[in-house]
C-alpha positions in Angstrom: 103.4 42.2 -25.2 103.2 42.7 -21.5 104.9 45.5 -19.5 107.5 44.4 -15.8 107.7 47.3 -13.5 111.0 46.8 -11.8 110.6 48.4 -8.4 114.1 49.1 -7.1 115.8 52.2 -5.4 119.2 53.9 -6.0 121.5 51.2 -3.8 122.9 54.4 -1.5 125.2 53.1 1.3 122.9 53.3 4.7 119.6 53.7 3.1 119.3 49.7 1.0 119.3 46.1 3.0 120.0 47.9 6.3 118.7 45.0 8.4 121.6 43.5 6.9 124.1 45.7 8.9 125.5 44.4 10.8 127.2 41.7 9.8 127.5 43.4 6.6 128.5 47.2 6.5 126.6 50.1 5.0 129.1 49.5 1.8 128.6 46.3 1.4 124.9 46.1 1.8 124.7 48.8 -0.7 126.8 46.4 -3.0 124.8 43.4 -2.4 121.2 45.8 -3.3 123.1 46.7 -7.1 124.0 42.8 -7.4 120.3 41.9 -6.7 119.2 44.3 -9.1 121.5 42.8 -11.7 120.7 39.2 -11.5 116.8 40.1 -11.1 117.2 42.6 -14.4 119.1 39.6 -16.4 116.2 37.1 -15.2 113.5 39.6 -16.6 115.1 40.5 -19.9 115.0 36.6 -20.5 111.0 36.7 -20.7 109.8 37.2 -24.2 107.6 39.8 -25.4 107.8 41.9 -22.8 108.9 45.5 -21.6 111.1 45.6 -18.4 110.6 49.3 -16.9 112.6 50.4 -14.2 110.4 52.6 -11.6 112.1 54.2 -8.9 111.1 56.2 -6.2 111.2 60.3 -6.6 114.4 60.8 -5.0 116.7 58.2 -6.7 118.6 59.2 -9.6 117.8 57.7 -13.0 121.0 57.8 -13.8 122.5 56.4 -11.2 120.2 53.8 -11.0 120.5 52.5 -14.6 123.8 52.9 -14.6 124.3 49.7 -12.3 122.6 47.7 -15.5 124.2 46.6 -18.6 121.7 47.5 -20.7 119.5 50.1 -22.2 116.0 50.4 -20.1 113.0 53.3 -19.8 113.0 54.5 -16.7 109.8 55.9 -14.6 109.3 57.8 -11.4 106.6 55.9 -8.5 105.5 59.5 -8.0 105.1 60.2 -4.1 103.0 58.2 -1.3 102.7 55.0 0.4 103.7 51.9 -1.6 100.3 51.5 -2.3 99.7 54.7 -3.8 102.8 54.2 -5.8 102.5 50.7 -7.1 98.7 52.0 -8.4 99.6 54.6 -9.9 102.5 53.4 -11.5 100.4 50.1 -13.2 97.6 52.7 -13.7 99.8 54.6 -15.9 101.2 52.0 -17.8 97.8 50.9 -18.6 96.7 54.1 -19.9 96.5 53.8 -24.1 97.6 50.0 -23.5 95.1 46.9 -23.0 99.1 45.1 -22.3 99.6 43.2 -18.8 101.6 44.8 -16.4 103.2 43.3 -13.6 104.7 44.6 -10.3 108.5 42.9 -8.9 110.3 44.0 -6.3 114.2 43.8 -5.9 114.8 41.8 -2.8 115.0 38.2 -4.1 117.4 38.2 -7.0 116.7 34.2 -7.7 113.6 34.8 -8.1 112.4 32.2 -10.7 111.3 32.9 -14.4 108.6 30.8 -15.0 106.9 32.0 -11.6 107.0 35.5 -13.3 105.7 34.0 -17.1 102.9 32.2 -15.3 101.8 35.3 -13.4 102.0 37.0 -16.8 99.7 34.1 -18.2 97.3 34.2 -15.8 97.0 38.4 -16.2 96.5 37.7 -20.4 93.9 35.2 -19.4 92.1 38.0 -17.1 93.0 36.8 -14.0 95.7 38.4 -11.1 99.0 36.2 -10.9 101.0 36.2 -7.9 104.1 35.2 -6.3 102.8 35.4 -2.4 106.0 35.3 0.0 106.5 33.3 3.1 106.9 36.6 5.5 103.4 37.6 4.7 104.0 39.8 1.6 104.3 39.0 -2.3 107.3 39.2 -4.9 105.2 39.7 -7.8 102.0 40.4 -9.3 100.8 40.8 -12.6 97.3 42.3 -13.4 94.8 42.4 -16.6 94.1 46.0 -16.1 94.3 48.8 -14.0 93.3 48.0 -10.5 94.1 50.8 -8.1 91.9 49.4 -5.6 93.8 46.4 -4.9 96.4 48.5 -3.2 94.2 50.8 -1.1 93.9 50.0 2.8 97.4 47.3 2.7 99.1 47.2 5.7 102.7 47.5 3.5 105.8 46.4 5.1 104.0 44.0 7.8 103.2 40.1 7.8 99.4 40.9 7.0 100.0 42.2 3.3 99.3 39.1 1.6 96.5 38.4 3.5 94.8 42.1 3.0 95.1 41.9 -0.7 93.4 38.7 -1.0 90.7 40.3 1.0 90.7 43.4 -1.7 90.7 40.8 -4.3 87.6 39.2 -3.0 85.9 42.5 -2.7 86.9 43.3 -5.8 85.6 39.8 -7.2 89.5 39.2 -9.1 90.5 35.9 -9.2 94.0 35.8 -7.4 96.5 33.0 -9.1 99.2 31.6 -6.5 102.2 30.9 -8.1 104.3 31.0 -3.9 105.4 30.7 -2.0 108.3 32.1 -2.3 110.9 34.5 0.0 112.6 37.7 0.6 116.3 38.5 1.1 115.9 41.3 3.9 117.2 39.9 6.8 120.8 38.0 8.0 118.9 34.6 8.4 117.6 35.3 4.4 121.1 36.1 3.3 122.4 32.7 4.9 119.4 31.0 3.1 120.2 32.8 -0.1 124.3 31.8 0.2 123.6 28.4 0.6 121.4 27.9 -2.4 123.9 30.0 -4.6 126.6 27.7 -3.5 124.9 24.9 -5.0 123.3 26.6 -8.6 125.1 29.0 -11.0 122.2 31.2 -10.4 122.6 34.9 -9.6 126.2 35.4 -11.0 126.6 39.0 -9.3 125.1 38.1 -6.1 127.6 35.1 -6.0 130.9 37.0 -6.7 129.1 40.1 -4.3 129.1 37.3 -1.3 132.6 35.8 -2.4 134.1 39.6 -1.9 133.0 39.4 1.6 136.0 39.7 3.8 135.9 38.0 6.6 133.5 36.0 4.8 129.8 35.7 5.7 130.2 32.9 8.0 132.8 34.0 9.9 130.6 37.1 10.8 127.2 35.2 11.3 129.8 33.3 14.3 130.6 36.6 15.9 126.6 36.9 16.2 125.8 33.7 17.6 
């Protein structure tokens, strides 16, 4: 067994995706947050022998939250702090009584690919760190063999340089970092338009297809206005 830490936030109109407003509005970014959360959940719960946790920060509500799901799922708090101080916690906590991987996945690239996440997963059973680096300087993913609280100390979070600061912690740390990237994040208009035009090719990411197709005017017509 292994244990995915879902990392996602109640999808409250004005406070998710808002460097997607404009050309979306607070509404619709707020839909387009749940859909991501869907489509990522339903990729997840495809991976065998694994434990999909949802951990939210302290001032979502559980209920709320796992109510945009169609199934069942535990539900944990990140606690408070930096990202850094919640994501090492959070794995530290899972790991407590448990020799199981756990891995780390944020909610901001709904076609995010299974088998990047199972070979992460691999490479954590095997004793290594797996990762999905991304191509704005951050990660999607990462799966560790055991707790590893240091990893996350001294990140500059939210900037281009996060990728590169926790290979640096790795090779402090003498871990063994696995690169399984790149791949990207949906958080701005220029990553919506890249994410639209791979969904309109694939079946992929059923509720972030219909989410776009309720757009109206549609997201095209609105990326013109902003030219």
């Amino acid at each position: 067994m292994a244990t995915i830490l879902l990392f996602a936030k109640e999808p409250i109109p004005g406070q998710v995706k808002t460097r997607l407003v404009p050309p979306l509005t607070p509404d619709e970014a707020a839909e387009l947050a749940t859909a991501f959360l869907r489509d990522l959940h339903a990729t997840l719960s495809g991976i065998a022998d694994v434990e999909l946790v949802l951990a939210i920060p302290d001032d979502s509500s559980a209920d709320k939250v796992a109510s945009t799901l169609d199934s069942e799922i535990r539900v944990v708090r990140q606690g408070p702090g930096g990202l850094g101080e919640r994501v090492a916690r959070a794995t530290s906590r899972e790991f407590e009584g448990s020799p199981r991987p756990v891995a780390v996945v944020g909610s901001d690239h709904p076609d995010l690919p299974r088998p990047l996440v199972e070979a992460c997963l691999a490479d954590a059973r095997g004793g290594s760190v797996g990762w999905i680096p991304t191509e704005d300087g951050g990660y999607a993913a990462i799966a560790l063999p055991r707790a590893l609280p240091s990893l996350f100390q001294g990140v500059p979070w939210s900037t281009g340089d996060v990728a590169a600061a926790t290979r640096d912690n790795a090779a402090r740390l003498d871990l063994e970092l696995k690169d399984h990237g790149p791949w990207y994040d949906v958080d701005t208009v220029r990553d919506l338009q890249r994410l639209s035009r791979v969904l309109e090719a694939s079946d992929a990411c059923p509720w972030t297809r219909e989410a776009l197709a309720r757009l109206d005017p549609p997201l095209a017509e609105r990326e013109e206005r902003l030219d």
